[in-house]
N, C-alpha and C positions, 0 to 999 in steps of 0.2 A: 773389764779390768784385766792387764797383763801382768801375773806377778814374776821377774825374774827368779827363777829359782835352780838355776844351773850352779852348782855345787865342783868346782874346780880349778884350781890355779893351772896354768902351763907358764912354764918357763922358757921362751925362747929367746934364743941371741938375734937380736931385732939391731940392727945397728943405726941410732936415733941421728934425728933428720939433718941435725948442724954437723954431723961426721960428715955427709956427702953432698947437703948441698952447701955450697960455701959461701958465706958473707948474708944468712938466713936468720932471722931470730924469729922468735916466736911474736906473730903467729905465721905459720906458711901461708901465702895466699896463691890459690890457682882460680882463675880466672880467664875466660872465653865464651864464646858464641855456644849456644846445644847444639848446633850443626855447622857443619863449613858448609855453606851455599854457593859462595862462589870467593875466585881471588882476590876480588875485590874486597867483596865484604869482609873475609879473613885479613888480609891485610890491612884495612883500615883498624879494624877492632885492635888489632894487635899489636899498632903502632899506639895508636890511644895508649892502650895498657903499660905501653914499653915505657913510656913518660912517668910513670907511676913507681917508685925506687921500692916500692911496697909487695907490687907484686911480683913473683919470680919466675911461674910456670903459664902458657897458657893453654889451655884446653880447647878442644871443638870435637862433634862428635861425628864422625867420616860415617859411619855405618849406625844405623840408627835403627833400632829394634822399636816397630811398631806393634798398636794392638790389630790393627786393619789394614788391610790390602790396599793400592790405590792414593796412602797416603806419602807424604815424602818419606822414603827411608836414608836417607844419605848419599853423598854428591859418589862415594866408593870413591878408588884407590888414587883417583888424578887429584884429591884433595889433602893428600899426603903428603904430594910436589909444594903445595901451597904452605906448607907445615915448615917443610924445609927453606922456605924464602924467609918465614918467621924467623927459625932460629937462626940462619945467615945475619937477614937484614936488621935487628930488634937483639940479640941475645937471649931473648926467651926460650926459657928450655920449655918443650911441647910433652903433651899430653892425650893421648886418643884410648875410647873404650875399644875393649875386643870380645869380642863372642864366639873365635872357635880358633884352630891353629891356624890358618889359612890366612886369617886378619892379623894375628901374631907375625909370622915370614914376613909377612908385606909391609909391617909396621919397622920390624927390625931393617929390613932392607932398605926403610929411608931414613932411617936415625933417628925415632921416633924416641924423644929421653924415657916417656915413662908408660906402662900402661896402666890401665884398670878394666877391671871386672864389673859389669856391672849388677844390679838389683835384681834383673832377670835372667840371670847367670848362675851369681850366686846360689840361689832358692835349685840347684840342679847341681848336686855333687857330680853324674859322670860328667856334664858339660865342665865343670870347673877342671876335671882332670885332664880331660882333653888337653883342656888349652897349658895348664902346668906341663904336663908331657910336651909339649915343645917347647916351654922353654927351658927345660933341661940341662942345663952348663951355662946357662947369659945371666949375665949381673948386669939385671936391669929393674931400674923398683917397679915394685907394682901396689898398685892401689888399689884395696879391695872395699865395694860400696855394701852396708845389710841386706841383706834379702829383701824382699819386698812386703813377707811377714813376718812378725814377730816371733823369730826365732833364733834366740843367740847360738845354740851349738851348729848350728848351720853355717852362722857369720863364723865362728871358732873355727869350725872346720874346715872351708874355703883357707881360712889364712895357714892352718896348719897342712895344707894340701898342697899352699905355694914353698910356704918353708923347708919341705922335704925335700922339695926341688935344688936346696942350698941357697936361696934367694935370703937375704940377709936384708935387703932395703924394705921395707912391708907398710904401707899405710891404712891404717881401715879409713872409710868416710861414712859419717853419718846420715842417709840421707832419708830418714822419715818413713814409716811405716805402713802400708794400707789398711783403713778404717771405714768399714761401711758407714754412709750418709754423715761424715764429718765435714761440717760446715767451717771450721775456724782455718784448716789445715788442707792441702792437698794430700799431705803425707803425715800424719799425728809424729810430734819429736817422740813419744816415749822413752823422755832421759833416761829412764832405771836401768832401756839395753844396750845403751853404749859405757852409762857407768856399769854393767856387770861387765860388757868385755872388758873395761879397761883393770874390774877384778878379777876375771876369768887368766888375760894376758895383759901382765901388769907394765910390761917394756913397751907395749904396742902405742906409737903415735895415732893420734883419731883428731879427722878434720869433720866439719859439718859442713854440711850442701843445705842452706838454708833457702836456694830456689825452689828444690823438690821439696821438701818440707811444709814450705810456703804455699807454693804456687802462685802467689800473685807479690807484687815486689813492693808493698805497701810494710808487709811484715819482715821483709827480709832483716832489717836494719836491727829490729829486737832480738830475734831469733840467731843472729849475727853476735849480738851483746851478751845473749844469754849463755853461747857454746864459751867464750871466753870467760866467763861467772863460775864455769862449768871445769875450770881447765885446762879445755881442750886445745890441740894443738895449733889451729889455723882452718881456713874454709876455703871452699869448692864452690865457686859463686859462678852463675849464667852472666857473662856480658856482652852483647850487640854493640854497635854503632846507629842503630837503628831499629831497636825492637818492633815496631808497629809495621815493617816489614818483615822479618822472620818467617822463617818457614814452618819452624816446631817452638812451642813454647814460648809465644810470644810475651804473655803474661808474666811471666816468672823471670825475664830478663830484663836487667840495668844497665844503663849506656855509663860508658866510661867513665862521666865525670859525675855520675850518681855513685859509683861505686869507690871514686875516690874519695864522694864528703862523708861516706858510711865509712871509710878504715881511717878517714881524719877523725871522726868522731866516736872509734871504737875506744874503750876505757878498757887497756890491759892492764891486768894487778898481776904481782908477783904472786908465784906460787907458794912462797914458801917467805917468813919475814927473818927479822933480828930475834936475840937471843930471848929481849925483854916479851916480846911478844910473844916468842914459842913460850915461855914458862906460861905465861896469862893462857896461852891456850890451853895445855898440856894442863892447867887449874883447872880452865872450864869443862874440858873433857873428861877428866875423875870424874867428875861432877854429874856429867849425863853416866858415864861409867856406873856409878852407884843407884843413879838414878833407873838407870835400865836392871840394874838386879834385882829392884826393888820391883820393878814391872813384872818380869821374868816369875818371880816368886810370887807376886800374886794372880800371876796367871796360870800359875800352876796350881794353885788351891782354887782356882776357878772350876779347873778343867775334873778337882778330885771334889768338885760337887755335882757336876756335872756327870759325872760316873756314879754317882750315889744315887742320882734323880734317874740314871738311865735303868740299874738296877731295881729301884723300888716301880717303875713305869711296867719292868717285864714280869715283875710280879704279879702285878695286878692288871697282866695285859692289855696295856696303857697305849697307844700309838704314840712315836717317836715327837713327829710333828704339831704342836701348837699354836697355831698358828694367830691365834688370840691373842697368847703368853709375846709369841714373837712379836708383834703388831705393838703390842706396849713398851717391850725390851725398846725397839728401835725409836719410836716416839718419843720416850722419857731418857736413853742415853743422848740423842740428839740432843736434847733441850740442856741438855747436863752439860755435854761437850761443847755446844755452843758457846754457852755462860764463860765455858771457860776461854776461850778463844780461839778453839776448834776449830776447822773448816769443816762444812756441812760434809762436801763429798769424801775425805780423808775420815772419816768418821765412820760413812755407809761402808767404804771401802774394809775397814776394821773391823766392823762391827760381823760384817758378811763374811770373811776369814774368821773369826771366833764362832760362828754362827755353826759355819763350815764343818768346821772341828769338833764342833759340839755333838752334830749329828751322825759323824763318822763315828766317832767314840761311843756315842749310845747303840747304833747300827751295830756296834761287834759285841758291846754286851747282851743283845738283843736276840744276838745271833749266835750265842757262845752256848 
């Protein structure tokens, strides 16, 4: 279990996405190939996508950061010429990852609208500095993707690494976290870390990459529905012309006209309603309001029994752990929580954080 617990606002002047890009509502859709292969295939993809009034950006990735040697890393810098026939011929404004200053020059140099940072970037403050250090005086957005682990001040500090640069256009993307032996997910969403940055930095637009996440494009369409349920700004989708040819990432990419009946059938809600509604919410939310102080309070006489039990244990030089007592605790709140209509694991999760706490606090009177 990852509990967010970064404890910070920042305030940056983030200047939000319908200032610059124009004729854009919510949700942005960037959309492309994970690699440029060739002109051909870039082009065809990208004329598909141009038909689509939906999507605005498209993406492909020129330099491709592998884990092994030997495997395709990217078509490099002739596939940038290819980028440039896009936004010519299509009006698609382009998109390419970069990994160091060298890929930045080269990218600026063919008019490259936007970049991004990627997952294995991120996770490397000097690498992140690097590449902010050249771009130094350009007002050009950039898109920065989480790290590859669960680490929000990492994701925070990457973006506040671009901002000092003066960079004012900023996007984070969500795109899934690594998780030993996770079957469901390539990349687990752990919503909690993209809802804390968007506590952490409350102006920041956040899109999701529901490919990486996925990895396989059976799930993408939920995962897709869910970022929108969520808020969030718009999504960073893999699309081919022909996934079962692909060089990288075959799985995880949708051909054109899959990915237009997933934004026909995306269900965007307002974020915000009528007056009548805000009052009925602002009701129901007292409501958990009081409801939570009530918790609060008696979790606090919880924890001043728990100091009582820790106290009388050192007395009678008791060891901290029972592991008995705990073996019941969890069996009999389960069955409790259940009843009421709990979920099992939001339960273990709870119960293991009070558990937690229990032990720290006996440990100091233990030790006092």
């Amino acid at each position: 279990m990852y509990v967010c617990n970064i404890n910070m606002t920042t305030k940056l002047d983030i200047i939000p996405i319908n200032q610059w890009m124009n004729d854009t509502d919510r949700p942005l859709i960037i959309a492309g190939p994970c690699s440029a292969e060739s002109e051909e295939q870039v082009l065809s993809t990208a004329r598909a996508l141009a038909t689509n009034s939906k999507v605005s950006v498209f993406r492909a990735g020129i330099w491709k950061p592998r884990t092994r040697p030997n495997y395709f890393e990217g078509i490099g810098e002739k596939g940038l010429n290819w980028l440039q026939k896009v936004k010519s011929e299509t009006g698609l404004k382009t998109a390419i990852e970069v990994a160091s200053p060298q890929h930045v020059e080269q990218s600026l140099k063919h008019e490259i609208d936007m970049l991004w940072l990627g997952a294995r970037t991120v996770v490397n403050p000097f690498s992140v500095q690097e590449i902010v250090e050249s771009l130094r005086g350009v007002d050009i957005p950039i898109i920065i993707k989480n790290p590859i682990n669960p680490d929000l001040k990492l994701w925070v500090g990457a973006i506040e690494r671009v901002h000092q640069m003066g960079i004012r256009k900023i996007i984070a993307v969500h795109r899934g976290f690594y998780a030993l032996n996770h079957k469901q997910f390539r990349n687990p969403p752990m919503w909690e870390l993209p809802i804390g940055l968007k506590r952490a930095i409350p102006d920041i637009p956040i899109l999701v990459d529901p490919s990486h996440i996925c990895g396989k494009t059976e799930n993408i369409p939920h995962i897709s529905q869910k970022a929108m349920d969520l808020e969030m700004d718009g999504l960073m989708i893999e699309v081919h012309h022909n996934p079962a040819e692909a060089l990288s990432d075959a799985n995880q990419q949708l051909t054109p006209k899959q990915l237009a009946n997933l934004l026909d059938n995306l269900v965007i809600r307002e974020k915000s309603g009528n007056k009548e509604f805000q009052d009925k919410l602002t009701e129901l939310r007292t409501k958990i309001d009081e409801i939570d102080d009530d918790l609060l309070e008696i979790l606090g006489k919880r924890m001043e029994v728990v100091k009582e039990i820790g106290s009388y244990k050192k007395d009678h030089h008791i060891t901290i752990l029972q592991l008995k007592r705990w073996s019941f605790i969890i069996e009999n709140r389960l069955k409790t929580g259940i009843n009421h209509g709990l979920e099992k694991q939001f339960l273990q999760n709870m119960l293991e954080l009070i558990h937690t706490e229990s032990m720290r606090l006996q440990t100091e009177i233990l030790n006092s």
